[in-house]
N, C-alpha and C positions, 0 to 999 in steps of 0.2 A: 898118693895123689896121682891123679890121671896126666898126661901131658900130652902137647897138642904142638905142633913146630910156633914158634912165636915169632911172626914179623910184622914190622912196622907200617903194613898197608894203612891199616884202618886202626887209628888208636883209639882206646876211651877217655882217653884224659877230656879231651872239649867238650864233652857229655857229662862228665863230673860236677860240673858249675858250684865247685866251694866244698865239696863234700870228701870228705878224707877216709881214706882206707890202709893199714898195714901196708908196706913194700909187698911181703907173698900173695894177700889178696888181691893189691891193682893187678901184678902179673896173671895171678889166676883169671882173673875178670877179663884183662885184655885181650891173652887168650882161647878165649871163650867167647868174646867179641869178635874177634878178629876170624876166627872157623865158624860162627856163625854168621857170620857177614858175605863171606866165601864161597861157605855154601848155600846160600838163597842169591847169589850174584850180586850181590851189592858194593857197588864203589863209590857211587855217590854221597858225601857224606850230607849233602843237603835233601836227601831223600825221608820222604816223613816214615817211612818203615825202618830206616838206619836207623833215628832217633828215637823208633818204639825198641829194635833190639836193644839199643842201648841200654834205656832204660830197664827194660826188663831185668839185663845182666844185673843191673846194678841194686837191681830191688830185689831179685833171686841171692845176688851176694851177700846183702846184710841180713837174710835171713839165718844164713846156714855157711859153713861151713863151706871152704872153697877147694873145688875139684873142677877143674877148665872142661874135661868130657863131659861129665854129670852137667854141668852148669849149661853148656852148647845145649846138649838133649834138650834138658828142661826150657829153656826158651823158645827153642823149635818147636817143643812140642805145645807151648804158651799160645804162639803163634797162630797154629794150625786146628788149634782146639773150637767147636762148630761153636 
């Protein structure tokens, strides 16, 4: 598994709304959140592109299998896609 420094700027828990995932997967997803949020500049967490990364991690996560780099890319690249 890929790792990424993990802190507590930007959590995903309040983007979760009810929906449960393993202890390793929230961590991988957080994350993955948290370096994707980082790097597009975002702190805001009332910003409406916070809540599309969010989501994304979180719908890229119950797809597959959890790797925090892998997961970062693929949302960036979600993102960015014409």
């Amino acid at each position: 598994m890929g790792s990424l420094q993990c802190r507590e700027a930007m959590p995903l828990t309040p983007y979760l709304h009810g929906r449960s995932f393993d202890p390793d997967t929230l961590k991988c997803m957080g994350s993955a959140f948290d370096a994707a949020c980082k790097q597009l500049g975002l702190i805001d967490r009332t910003d409406p592109l916070t809540q599309l990364v969010a989501e994304s991690v979180i719908a890229l996560a119950r797809r597959d299998e959890c790797d925090p780099l892998e997961l970062k890319e693929r949302v960036l690249r979600s993102l960015t896609r014409p």
